[in-house]
N, C-alpha and C positions, 0 to 999 in steps of 0.2 A: 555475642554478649549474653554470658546469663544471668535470671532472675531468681530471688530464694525461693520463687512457687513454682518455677515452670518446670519440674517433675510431677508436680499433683494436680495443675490446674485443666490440664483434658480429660481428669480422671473421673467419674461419672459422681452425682452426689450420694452422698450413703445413705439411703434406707434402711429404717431399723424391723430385724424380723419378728419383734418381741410387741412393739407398741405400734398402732396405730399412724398413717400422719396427719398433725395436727392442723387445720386450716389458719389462713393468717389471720382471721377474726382471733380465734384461739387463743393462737398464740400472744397475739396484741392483749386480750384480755387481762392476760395473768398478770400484767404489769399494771393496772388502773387501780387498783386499790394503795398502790405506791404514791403517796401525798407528801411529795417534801417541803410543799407550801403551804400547809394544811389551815385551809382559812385566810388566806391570800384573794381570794376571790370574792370573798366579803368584805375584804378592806376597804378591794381598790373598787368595787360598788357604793358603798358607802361614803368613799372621801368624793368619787362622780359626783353624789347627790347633792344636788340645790336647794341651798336654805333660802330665804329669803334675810335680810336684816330687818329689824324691828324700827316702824317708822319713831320717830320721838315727833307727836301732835305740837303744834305750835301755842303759844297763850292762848289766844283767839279762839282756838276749837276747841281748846279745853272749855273754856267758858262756856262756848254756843251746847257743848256736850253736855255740861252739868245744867244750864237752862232745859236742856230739853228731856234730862233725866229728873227736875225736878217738876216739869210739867205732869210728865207721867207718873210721878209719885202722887199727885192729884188725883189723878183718872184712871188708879192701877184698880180701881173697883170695875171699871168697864172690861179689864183685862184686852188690853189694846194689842196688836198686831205689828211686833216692830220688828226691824231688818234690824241685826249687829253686825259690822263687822269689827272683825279683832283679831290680836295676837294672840297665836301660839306658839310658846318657846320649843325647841327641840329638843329631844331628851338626850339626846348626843352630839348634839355638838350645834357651835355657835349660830343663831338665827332661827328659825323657824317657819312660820307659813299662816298667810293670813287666809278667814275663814268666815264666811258671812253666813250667819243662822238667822231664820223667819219664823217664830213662832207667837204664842199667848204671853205677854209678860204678865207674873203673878204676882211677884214678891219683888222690890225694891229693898233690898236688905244694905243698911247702910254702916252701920256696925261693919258688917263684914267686907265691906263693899264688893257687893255678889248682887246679879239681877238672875233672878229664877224665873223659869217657864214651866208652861202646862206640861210637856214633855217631860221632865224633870232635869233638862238642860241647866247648865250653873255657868255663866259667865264674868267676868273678874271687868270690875269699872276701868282697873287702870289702863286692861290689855284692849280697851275700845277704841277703834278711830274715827269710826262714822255710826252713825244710828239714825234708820229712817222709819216712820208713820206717817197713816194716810192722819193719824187723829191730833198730828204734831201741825201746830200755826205757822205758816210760812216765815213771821217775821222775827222767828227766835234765832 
């Protein structure tokens, strides 16, 4: 029985007398700039990544929140020492990532509803969950 190659296939491979032969790194190379997904590997990075969802604080904590942000609108002349954490949204897409900053609070800006720090940090009242001081009264 014969086959369409078995005239050529014990025939030696051809080497060319003009060029070089190229190793198989080489040759592999030439083809890596070919990108038919171009950006494909950012996507499916991207869609991996974990948001967190944003908690929604209960009545309760809202309140115990704002007692304790009017406590230190008192005492914002000592420049007190307070833990925030809070929300931040993602800039692409749903959820984001909670973030707890420790610094000087300066400014209680309530117009804008923004607490400012010595750092020149700016954090937003709504996106707050928790907020701790040593100079906050236990039974607020």
């Amino acid at each position: 029985m014969t086959h369409d190659y078995d005239d050529i296939i014990s025939l030696p491979h051809p080497v060319s007398k003009r060029f070089p032969q190229m190793s198989l790194r080489d040759r592999a190379a030439q083809f890596t700039p070919f990108a038919a997904l171009n950006g494909h590997s950012d996507a499916i990075r991207e869609t991996a990544r974990i948001t967190d969802a944003k908690i929604e604080i209960s009545e309760s904590t809202a309140e115990v929140l704002d007692r304790k942000i009017l406590f230190l609108e008192n005492e914002i002349r000592k420049n007190p020492v307070v833990s925030i954490t809070y929300f931040i949204p993602d800039a692409n897409k749903k959820g984001g990532a909670y973030k707890t900053f420790t610094g000087k609070l300066t400014i209680i800006d309530r117009e804008r509803n923004m607490l400012s720090f010595d750092t020149g940090e700016q954090i937003s009242i709504h996106s707050i969950i928790d907020m701790e001081s040593d100079i906050l009264p236990f039974d607020i």
